[in-house]
C-alpha positions as CSV (number, residue, x, y, z in Angstrom):
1,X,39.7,36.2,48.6
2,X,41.3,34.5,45.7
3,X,41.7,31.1,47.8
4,X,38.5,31.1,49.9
5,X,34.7,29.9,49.3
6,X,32.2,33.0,49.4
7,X,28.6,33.4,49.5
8,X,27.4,37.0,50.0
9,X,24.0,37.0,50.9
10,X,21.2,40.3,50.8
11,X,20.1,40.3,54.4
12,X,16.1,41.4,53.8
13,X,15.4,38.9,51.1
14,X,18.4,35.8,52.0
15,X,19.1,35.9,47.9
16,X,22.6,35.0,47.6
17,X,24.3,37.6,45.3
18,X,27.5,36.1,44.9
19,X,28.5,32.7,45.2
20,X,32.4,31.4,45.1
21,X,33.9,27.8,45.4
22,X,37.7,28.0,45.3
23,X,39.2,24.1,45.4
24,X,43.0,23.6,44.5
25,X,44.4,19.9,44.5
26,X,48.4,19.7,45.6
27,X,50.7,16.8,45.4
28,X,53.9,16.6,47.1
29,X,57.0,16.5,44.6
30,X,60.0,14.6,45.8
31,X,63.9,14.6,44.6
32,X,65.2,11.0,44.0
33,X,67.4,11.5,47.3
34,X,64.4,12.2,49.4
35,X,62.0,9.5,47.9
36,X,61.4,6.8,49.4
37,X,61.2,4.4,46.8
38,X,62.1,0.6,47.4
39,X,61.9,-1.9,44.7
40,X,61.5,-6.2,45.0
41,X,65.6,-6.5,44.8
42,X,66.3,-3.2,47.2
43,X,66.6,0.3,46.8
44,X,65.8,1.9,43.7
45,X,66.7,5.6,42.4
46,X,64.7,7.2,39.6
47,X,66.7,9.1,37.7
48,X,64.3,11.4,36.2
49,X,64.0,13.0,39.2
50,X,67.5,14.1,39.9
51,X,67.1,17.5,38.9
52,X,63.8,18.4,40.8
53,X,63.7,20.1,44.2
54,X,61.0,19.1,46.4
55,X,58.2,20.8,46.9
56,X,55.9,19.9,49.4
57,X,52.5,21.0,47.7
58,X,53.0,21.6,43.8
59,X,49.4,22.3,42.5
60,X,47.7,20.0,40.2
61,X,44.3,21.1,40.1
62,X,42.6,24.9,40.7
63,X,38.8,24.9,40.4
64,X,36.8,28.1,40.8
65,X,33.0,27.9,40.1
66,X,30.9,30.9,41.3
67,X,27.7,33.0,40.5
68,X,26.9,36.1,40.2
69,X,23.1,37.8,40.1
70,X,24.9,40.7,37.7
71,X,25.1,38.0,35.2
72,X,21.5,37.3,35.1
73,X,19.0,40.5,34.0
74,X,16.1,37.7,35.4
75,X,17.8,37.7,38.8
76,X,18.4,41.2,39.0
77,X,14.1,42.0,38.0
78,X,13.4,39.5,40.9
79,X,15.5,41.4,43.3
80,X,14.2,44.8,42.6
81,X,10.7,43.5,42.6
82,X,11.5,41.3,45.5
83,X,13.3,44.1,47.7
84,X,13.4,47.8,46.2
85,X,9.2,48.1,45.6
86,X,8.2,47.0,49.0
87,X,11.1,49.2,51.0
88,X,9.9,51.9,48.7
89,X,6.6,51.6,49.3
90,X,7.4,51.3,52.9
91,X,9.2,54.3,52.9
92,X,6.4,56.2,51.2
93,X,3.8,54.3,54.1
94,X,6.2,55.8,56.8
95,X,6.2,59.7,55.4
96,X,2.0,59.7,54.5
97,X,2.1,58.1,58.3
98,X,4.3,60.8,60.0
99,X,2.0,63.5,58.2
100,X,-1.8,62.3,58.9
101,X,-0.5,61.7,62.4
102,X,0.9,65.5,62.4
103,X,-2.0,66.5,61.0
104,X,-4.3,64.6,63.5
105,X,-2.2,66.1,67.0
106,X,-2.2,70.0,64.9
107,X,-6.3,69.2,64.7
108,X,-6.5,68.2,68.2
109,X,-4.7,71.2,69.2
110,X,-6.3,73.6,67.1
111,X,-10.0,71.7,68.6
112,X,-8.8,72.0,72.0
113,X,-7.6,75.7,72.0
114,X,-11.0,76.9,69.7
115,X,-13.2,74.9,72.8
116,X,-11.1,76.6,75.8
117,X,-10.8,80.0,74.0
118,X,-15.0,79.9,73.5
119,X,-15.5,79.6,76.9
């Protein structure tokens, strides 16, 4: 996760809750030998370089930028206004629901066995 570019996204609403752009710039590093350096009068060495091993990606650059809602209280109200009051008052919809409709079939019933016990 620390080299890769993230977006986690809440699936009711499509608000992106965290957002990560990892970028890192390399540049291969040469030793002298293994240069390939050629001046105007022939082959050149560069002596500063004796010492070096190469590396084929030495890292120049390492950019990170990202977002996160938990930084931002404004974010986090428009969620929870956004998501958490409707699926509550959804949930609380579905229960009142269940128990007219239980209600309604325990009527029925109770209509049903009063008007064949009458008889």
């Amino acid at each position: 996760e620390a080299h890769r570019t993230f977006m986690n996204v809440e699936p009711n609403t499509g608000m992106t809750l965290r957002l990560h752009s990892r970028v890192q710039l390399n540049t291969p590093v040469y030793n002298s030998q293994d240069l390939p350096v050629t001046g105007l009068y022939g082959p050149t060495v560069v002596t500063v370089l004796n010492n070096i091993a190469t590396v084929p990606a030495f890292p120049i650059l390492w950019i990170d930028e990202g977002a996160d809602i938990d930084s931002d209280p404004e974010m986090v109200k428009k969620l929870k206004k956004q998501l958490v009051t409707p699926l509550n008052i959804l949930n609380i919809g579905k229960w009142t629901a269940i128990g007219v409709g239980m209600a309604i079939f325990a009527l029925g019933g109770a209509m049903t066995f009063i008007k064949t016990c009458g008889k």
